[in-house]
Structures are given as C-alpha cells and as structure tokens.
ZATORNU-973427 format. One record per residue (C-alpha): chain; residue number from 1; x, y, z. Coordinates in pm, 1 decimal. Example, Ala and Ser with C-alpha at 12.3 -4.5 7.8 and 13.67 -1.06 7.14 Angstrom:
BEGIN
+-------+-----+----------+----------+----------+
! kette !  nr !       xx !       yy !       zz !
+-------+-----+----------+----------+----------+
!     A !   1 !   1230.0 !   -450.0 !    780.0 !
!     A !   2 !   1367.0 !   -106.0 !    714.0 !
+-------+-----+----------+----------+----------+
//
This chain:
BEGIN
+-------+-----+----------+----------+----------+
! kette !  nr !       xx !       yy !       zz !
+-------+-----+----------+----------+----------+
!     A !   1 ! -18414.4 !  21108.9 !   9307.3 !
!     A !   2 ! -18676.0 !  20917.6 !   9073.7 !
!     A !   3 ! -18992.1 !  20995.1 !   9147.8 !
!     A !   4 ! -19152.1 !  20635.6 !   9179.8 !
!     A !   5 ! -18920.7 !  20596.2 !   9473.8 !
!     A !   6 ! -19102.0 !  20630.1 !   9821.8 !
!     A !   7 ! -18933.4 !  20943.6 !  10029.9 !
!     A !   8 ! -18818.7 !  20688.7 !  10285.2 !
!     A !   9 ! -18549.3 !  20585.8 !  10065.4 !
!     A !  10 ! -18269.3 !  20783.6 !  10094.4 !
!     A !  11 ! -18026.5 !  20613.3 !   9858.3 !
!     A !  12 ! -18040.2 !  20653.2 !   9467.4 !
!     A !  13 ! -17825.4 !  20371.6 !   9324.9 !
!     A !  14 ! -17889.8 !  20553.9 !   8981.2 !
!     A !  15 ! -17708.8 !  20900.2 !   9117.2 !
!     A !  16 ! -17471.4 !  20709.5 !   9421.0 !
!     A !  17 ! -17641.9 !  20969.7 !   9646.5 !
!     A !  18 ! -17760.1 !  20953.4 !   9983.1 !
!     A !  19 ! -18032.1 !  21179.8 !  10171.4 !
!     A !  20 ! -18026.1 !  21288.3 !  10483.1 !
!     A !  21 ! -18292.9 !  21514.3 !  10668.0 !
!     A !  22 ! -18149.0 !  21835.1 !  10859.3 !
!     A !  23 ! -18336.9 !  22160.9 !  11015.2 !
!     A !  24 ! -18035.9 !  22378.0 !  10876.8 !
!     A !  25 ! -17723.1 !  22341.8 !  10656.4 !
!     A !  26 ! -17488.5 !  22442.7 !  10927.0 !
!     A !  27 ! -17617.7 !  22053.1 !  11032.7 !
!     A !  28 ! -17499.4 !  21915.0 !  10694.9 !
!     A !  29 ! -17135.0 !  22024.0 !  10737.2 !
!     A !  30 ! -17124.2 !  21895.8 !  11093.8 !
!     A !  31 ! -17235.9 !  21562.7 !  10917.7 !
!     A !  32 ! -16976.3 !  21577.0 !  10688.2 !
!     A !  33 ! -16722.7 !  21658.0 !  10940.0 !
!     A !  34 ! -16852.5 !  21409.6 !  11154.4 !
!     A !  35 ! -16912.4 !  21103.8 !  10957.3 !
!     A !  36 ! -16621.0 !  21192.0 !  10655.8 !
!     A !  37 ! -16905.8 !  21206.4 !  10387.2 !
!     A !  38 ! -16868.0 !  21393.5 !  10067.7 !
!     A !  39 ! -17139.6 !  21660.4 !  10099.5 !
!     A !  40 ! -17258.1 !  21705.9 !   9708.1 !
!     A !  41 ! -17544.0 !  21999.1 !   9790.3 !
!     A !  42 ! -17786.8 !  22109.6 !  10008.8 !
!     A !  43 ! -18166.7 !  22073.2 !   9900.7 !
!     A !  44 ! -18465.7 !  22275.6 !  10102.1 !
!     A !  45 ! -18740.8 !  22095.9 !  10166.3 !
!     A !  46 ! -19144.1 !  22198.9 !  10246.6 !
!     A !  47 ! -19112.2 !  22031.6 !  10579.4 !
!     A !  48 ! -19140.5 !  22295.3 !  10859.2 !
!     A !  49 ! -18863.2 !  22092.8 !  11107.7 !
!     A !  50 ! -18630.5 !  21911.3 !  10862.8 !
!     A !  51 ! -18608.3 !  22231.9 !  10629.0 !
!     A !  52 ! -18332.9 !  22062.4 !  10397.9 !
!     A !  53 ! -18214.9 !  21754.8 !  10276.5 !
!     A !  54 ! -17833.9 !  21714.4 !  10325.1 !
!     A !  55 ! -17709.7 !  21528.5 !   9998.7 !
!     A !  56 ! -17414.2 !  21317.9 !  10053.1 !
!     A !  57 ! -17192.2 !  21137.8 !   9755.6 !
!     A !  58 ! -17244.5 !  20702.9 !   9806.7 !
!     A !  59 ! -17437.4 !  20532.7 !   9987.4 !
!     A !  60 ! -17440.1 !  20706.2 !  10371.7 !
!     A !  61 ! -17573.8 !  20541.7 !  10724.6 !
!     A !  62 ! -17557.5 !  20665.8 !  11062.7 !
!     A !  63 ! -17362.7 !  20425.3 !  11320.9 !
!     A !  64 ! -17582.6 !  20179.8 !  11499.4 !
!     A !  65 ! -17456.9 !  20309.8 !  11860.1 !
!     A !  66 ! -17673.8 !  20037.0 !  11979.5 !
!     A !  67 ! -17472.7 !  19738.7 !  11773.9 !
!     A !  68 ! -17183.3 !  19912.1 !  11963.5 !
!     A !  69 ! -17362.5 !  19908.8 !  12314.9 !
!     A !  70 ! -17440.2 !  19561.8 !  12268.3 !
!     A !  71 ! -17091.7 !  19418.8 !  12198.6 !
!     A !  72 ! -16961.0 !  19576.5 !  12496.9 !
+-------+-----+----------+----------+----------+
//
C-alpha cells in the first residue's frame, strides 16, 4: 500500500487490493469463505489485537446488515 495513504484506507486502486484487520489468519479464511473474496496473503501487523491484515484481491466491504434491517 503507498505510504502517503492514511491506514484507514483499506483499498489500493494501484494494487486492486483490499485490507482487512483480523486477530489470526484462521479469521482470514473464514472471510474468504464467508464473503467469496480472493484471499491474496496474509500480512502481520504490530497491533497487539488485530495481529494481521487479511489481504483480499478487488475492492472488499462488509454487508451493511443495517441497510438490510432497515428495508425489512
């Protein structure tokens, strides 16, 4: 990820990767699994909860369960 970018963003358009913060990689493969993303490698991190950063192929978001709640 370029280094002028501020950690919140998750997405690099230059590498179509996303980012996701996970406390093991056990919780990057249930991602995958879950959400059918393309899980390209698993980065640690120096954060002592989210201990790796789940790298997924595209551009990734979670589901907006409340969207869904809403339209109900």
């Amino acid at each position: 990820m370029p280094s002028n970018l501020p950690r919140w963003l998750r997405y690099d358009p230059e590498e179509d990767i996303s980012r996701h913060g996970a406390t093991d990689r056990q919780k990057c493969l249930n991602m995958e699994k879950k959400y059918g993303w393309e899980l390209v490698r698993v980065e640690k991190t120096n954060d002592n909860i989210l201990k790796v950063d789940c790298v997924f192929k595209g551009d990734t978001e979670f589901p907006n369960y409340l969207e869904e709640k809403e339209e109900d």
